[in-house]
C-alpha positions in Angstrom: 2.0 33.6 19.8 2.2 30.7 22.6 2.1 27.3 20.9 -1.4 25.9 21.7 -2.2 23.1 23.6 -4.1 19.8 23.9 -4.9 17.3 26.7 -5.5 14.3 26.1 -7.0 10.9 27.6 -7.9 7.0 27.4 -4.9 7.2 25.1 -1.1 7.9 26.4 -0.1 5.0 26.8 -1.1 4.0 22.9 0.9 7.2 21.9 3.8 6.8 24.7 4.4 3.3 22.6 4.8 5.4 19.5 1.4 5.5 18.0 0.9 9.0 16.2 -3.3 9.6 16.3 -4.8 11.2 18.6 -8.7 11.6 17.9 -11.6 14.0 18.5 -13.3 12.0 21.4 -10.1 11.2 23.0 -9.7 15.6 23.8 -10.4 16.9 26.9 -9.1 20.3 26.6 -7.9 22.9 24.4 -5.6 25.6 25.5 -4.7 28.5 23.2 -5.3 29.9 19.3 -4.1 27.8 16.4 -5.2 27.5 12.7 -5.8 24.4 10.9 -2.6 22.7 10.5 -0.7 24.1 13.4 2.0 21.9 15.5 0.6 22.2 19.0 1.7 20.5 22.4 0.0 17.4 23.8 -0.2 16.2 27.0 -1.8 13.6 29.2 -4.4 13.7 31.6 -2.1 14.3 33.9 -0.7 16.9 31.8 2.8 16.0 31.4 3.9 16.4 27.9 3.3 13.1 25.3 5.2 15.6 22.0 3.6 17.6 19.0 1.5 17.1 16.7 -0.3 19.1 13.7 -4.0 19.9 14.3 -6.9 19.5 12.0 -10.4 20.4 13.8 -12.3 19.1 10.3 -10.5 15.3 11.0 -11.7 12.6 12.9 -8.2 12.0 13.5 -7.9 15.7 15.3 -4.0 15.7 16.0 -0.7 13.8 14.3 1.9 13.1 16.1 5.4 14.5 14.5 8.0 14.0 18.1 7.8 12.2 21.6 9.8 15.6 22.3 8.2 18.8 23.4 10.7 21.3 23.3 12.2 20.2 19.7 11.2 22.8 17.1 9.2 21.3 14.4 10.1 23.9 11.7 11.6 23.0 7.7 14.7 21.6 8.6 12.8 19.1 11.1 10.8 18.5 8.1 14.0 18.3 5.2 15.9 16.4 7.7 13.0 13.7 8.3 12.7 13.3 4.4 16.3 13.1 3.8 16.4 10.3 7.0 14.4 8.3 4.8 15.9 8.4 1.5 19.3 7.1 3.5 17.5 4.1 5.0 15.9 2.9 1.8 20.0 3.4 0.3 21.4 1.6 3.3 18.8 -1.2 2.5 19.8 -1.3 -1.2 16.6 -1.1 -2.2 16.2 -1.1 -6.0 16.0 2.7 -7.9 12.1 2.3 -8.4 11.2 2.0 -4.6 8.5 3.7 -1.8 11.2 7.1 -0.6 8.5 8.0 2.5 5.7 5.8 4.1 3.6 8.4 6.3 3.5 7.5 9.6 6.5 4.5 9.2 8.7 7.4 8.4 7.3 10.1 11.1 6.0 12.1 8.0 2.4 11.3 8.3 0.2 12.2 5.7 3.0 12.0 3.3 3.6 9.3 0.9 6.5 9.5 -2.0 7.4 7.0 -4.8 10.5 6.9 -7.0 9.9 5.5 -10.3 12.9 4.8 -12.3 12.9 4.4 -16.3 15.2 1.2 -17.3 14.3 2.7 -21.0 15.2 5.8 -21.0 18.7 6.4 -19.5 17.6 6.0 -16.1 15.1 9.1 -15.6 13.7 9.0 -12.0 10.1 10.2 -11.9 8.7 11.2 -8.1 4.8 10.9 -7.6 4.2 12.3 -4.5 0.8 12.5 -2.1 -0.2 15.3 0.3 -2.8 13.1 2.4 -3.7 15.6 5.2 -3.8 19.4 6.0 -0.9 19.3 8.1 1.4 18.1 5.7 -0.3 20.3 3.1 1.1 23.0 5.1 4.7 21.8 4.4 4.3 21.5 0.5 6.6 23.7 -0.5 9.0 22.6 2.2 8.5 19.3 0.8 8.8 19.1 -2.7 11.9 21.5 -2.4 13.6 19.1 -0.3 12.2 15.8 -2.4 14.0 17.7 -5.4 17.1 18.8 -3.8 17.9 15.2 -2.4 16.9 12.8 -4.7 17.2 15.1 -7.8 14.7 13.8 -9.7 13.5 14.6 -13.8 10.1 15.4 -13.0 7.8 15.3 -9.6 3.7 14.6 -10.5 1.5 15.4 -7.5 -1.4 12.7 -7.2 -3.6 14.1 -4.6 -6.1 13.0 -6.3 -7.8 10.6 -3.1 -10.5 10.9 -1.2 -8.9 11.1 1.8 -8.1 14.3 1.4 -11.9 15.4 1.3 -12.2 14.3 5.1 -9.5 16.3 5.7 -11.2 19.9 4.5 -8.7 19.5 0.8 -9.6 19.5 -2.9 -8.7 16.4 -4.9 -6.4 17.2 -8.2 -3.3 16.0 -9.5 -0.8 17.3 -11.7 2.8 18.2 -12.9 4.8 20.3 -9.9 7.4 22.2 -12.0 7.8 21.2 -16.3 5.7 18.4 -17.6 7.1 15.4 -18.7 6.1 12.1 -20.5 4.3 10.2 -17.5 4.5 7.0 -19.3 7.2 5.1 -18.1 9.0 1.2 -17.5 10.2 0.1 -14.3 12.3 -3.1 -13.2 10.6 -5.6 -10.8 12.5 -8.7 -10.7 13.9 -8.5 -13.9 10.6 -7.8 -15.6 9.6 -4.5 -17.5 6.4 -3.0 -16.1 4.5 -0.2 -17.6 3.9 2.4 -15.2 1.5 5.4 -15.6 2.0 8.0 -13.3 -0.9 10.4 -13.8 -3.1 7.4 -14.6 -2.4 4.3 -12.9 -4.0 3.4 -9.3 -2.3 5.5 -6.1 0.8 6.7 -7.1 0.8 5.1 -10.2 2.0 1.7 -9.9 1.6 -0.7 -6.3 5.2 -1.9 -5.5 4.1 -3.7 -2.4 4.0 -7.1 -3.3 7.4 -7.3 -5.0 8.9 -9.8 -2.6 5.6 -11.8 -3.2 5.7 -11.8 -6.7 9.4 -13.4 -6.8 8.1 -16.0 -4.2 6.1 -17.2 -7.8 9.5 -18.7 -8.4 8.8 -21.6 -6.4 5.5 -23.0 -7.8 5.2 -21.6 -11.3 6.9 -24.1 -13.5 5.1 -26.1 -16.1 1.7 -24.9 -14.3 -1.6 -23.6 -15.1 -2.2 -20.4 -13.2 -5.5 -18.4 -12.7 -4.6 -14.9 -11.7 -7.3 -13.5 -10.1 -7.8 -9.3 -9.6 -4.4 -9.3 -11.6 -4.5 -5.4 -12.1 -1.5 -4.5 -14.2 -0.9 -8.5 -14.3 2.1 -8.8 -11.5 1.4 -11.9 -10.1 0.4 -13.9 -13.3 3.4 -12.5 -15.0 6.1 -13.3 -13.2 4.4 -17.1 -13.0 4.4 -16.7 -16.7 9.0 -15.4 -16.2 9.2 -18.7 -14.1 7.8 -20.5 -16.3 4.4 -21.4 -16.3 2.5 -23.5 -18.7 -0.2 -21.4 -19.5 -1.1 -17.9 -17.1 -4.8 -16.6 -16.9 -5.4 -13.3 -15.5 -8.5 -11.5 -14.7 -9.6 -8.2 -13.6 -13.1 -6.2 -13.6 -11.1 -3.2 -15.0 -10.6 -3.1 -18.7 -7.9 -0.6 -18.3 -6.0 -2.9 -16.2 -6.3 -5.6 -18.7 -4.9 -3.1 -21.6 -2.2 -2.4 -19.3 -1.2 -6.6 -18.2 -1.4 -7.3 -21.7 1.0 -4.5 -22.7 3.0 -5.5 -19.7 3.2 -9.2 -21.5 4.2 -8.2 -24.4 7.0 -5.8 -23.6 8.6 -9.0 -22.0 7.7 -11.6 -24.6 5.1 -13.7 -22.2 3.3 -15.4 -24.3 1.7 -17.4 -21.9 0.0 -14.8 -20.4 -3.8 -14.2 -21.4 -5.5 -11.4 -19.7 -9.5 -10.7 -19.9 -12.3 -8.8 -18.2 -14.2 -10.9 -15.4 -15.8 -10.6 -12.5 -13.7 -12.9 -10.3 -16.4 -13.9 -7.7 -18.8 -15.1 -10.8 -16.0 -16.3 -13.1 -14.8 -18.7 -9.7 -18.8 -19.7 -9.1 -19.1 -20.8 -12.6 -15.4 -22.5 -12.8 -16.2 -24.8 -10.2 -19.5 -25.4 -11.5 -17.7 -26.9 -14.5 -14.9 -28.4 -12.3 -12.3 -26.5 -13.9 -9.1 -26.7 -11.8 -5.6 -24.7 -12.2 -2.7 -25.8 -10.6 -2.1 -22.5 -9.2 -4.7 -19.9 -8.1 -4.1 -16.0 -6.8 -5.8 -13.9 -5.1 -4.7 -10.6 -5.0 -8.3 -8.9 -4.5 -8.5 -4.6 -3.7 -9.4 -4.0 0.2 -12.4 -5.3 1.4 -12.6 -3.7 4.5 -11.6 0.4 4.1 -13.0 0.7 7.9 -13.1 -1.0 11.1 -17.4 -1.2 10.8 -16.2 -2.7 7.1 -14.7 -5.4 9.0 -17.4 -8.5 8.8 -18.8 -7.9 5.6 -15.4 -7.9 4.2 -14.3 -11.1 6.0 -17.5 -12.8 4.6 -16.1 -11.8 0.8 -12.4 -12.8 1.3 -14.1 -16.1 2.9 -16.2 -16.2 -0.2 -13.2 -16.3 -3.0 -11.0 -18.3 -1.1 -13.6 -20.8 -1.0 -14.4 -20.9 -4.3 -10.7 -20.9 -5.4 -9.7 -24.0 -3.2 -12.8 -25.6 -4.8 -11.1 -25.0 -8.1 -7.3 -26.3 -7.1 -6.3 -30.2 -7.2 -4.3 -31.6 -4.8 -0.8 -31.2 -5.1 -1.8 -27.1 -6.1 -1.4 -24.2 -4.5 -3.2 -21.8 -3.4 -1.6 -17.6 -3.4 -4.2 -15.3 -0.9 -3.5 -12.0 -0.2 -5.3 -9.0 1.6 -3.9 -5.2 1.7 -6.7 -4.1 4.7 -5.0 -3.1 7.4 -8.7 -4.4 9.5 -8.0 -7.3 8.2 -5.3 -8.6 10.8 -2.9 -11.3 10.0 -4.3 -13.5 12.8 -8.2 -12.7 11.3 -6.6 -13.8 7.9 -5.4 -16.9 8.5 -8.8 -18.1 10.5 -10.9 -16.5 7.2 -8.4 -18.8 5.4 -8.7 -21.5 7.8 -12.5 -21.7 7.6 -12.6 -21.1 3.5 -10.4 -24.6 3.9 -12.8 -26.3 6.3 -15.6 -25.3 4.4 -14.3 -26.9 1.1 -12.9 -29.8 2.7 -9.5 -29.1 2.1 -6.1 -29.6 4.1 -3.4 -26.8 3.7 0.1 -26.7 3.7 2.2 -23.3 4.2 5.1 -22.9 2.2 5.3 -19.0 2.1 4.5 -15.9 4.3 5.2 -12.6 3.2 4.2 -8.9 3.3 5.2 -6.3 2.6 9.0 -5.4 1.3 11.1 -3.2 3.5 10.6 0.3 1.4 6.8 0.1 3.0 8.1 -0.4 6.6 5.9 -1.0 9.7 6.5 0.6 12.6 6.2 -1.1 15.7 3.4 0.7 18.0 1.5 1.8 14.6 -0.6 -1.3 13.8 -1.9 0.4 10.7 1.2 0.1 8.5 0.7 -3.7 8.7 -1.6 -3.7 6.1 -0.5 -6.7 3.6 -0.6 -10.0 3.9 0.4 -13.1 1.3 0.3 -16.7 1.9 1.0 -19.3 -0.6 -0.6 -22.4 0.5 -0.3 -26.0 -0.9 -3.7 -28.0 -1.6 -2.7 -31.4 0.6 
C-alpha cells in the first residue's frame, strides 16, 4: 500500500527549522489509507516534501515528525539505530551510569523517554524505566525494548506508562515489569550522595535527575547556613546543602511519601542536619513571614504550574506568589534558589516573574548562578519545548 500523505500549512517553516509537531488545524489535506500510528509523508502547501512522521487522528498533535528526509525508510533499524545514537552521545559526554538514555523529541524518538538507574549497592545493577508516551511509538515497543536490552544490557527494564498523556493519545495507563521482576528499590549516586530510588513508585520514571547540575551549585552557598527547602520531594536540594555543609536544612513537601522518602535519603548519608515535614509551602511561607522568621537560604523547587499554554497566567501569578513570600523571609546577605520545570514558563517570563516578586518585596537581587538542565536532558534547537527548566540562585543585596 502507497504510503499516505499529508499537506500541511501556516507551519513549514516551524518544521523546516527542526520542529517535529504538526497539529490538527494546521492539515489541509489527506491523501491515502493509514491506521493510527502509521509513518506518512508531509508536505507543504506547496507540496514539496517537509519528511515523515507517525499519525495519530485521536491527538491534537495529529503527526510527529521522525526525518527532514522523505525517501529514508523509517522501519526497526531506523528505530535501533536512533536509540543506539543516543546511548553513544550520553557515553561520549561521560555522563554518570544513572543518567536520562533518550529525551523524546531531543533525541528524534518522540514519545519515548528512557532512564538508566544504576545501583552503587548492589554490584552495579542497571535498572531501565522506560515510557511509551504516544501511539506511534507504542507501535515500536517491541522494537524498542529489544534494542534498549541488546545495547545497554540492562538487569531489569519496568515500563511506567502510567501518565496521563497517554489517555489523549487513545492508550491505557499501566505500568509494570517487561521480562522477570526484580527488586525496584534501588540507590543511585548524585554528586557523591546516595539517593533512594523507587522505580515502580516514585514520580515519572522513578526518580527526577534534572536538576543534578543545580543541586551541586548548593556548594557555593550552603556552609554554616540555615536552609528552608521548599517542595523538597525526595529532599535533593536541601540535602546536598545539608553534604556542603549547612547549619541546619529544613525541607518541606505536601506529600507525606516524599517526606518518608527525604528522610530515608538523610539517613542513608548520615545528614543529620536535615529535617523533613509535611507543609503546605504557600501557607507555611505566609505564616513565616508573619513571624519574621528568616533563613539564610531559601529554595524553590515547586512542580509545574502551568501544564498548558491557557495555564500560563494563573501559574505566573503562583510562582509570583512564593517567590514573594520567600524573599520576604531572606536577610540580606541570603540567597534566594528559584526554579520552574514548565516549559510555558519561558526563561525570559521567569526572570520578569522573578523581577517583580523582587519589586514587590522591596528587595535588590544579585545573580550568582544560572542553570538548567544537565546535558542527558538535551534541548534541541528549533523544539522550544525541551527547554523546560530553569534555576537561578539569587543573592538578597
Amino acid at each position: 500500500m502507497a504510503q499516505a500523505r499529508i499537506t500541511v500549512k501556516d507551519t513549514q517553516d516551524r518544521i523546516l527549522r527542526g520542529h517535529p509537531w504538526v497539529f490538527a488545524n494546521q492539515i489541509t489535506a489527506e491523501e491515502g489509507e493509514y491506521a493510527p500510528g502509521d509513518v506518512v509523508q508531509v508536505l507543504d502547501a506547496k507540496r514539496r516534501p517537509l519528511g515523515q512522521g507517525y499519525i495519530n487522528p485521536a491527538s491534537l498533535i495529529r503527526v510527529r515528525m521522525l526525518t527532514p528526509h522523505p525517501e529514508e525508510r523509517v522501519n526497526i533499524a531506523f528505530i535501533a539505530a536512533r536509540i543506539e545514537q543516543a546511548w553513544r552521545s550520553r557515553q561520549r559526554l561521560g555522563l554518570p551510569g544513572s543518567c536520562r538514555v533518550v529525551f523524546s523529541d531531543a533525541d528524534f524518538l518522540p514519545g519515548l523517554v528512557v532512564d538508566r538507574f544504576v545501583d552503587v549497592t548492589d554490584g552495579g545493577r542497571s535498572v531501565l524505566s522506560v515510557q511509551f508516551l504516544t501511539l506511534g511509538m507504542e507501535r515500536w515497543k517491541d522494537v524498542v525494548l529489544e534494542t534498549l536490552a541488546t545495547v545497554l544490557a540492562p538487569d531489569g527494564i519496568y515500563i511506567r506508562n502510567d501518565v496521563p498523556i497517554r489517555e489523549k493519545e487513545g492508550l491505557e495507563q499501566w505500568k509494570g515489569f517487561h521480562g522477570k521482576p526484580f527488586s525496584t528499590d534501588l540507590v543511585i549516586e548524585e554528586n557523591g550522595l546516595h539517593l533512594h530510588v523507587d522505580v515502580a513508585g516514585g514520580q515519572k520514571t522513578g526518580h527526577f535527575m534534572d536538576q543534578v547540575l543545580n543541586h551541586a551549585a548548593m556548594q557555593r552557598i550552603s556552609k554554616d547556613r540555615r536552609v528552608l527547602d521548599c517542595f523538597t520531594h525526595t529532599g535533593g536540594f536541601g540535602l546536598h546543602a545539608a553534604a556542603y555543609g549547612a547549619k541546619k536544612v529544613l525541607g518541606l513537601d505536601i506529600s507525606e511519601e516524599a517526606v518518608v522518602q527525604a528522610t530515608r535519603n538523610a539517613a542513608a548519608n548520615k545528614l543529620d542536619a536535615c529535617t523533613f515535614k509535611v507543609a503546605n509551602v504557600f501557607d507555611y511561607l505566609t505564616e513565616a513571614s508573619r513571624a519574621g522568621n528568616e533563613w539564610d537560604v531559601i529554595v524553590l523547587d515547586p512542580p509545574a504550574f502551568a501544564k498548558s499554554r491557557g495555564a500560563i497566567d494563573n501559574a505566573y501569578r503562583g510562582y509570583k506568589e512564593i517567590n514573594l513570600r520567600a524573599l520576604k523571609c531572606i536577610p540580606s546577605g541570603g540567597h534566594l534558589v528559584t526554579c520552574s520545570c514548565s516549559q510555558h514558563m519561558t526563561p525570559d517570563l521567569f526572570r520578569r516573574m522573578v523581577a517583580e516578586a523582587a519589586h514587590d518585596a522591596g528587595r535588590r537581587l544579585r545573580e550568582v548562578h544560572y542553570g538548567t538542565q544537565p546535558p542527558d536532558h538535551p534541548i534541541l534547537w528549533g523544539v522550544p519545548e525541551t527547554h523546560y527548566l530553569k534555576c537561578l540562585i539569587l543573592e538578597v543585596v
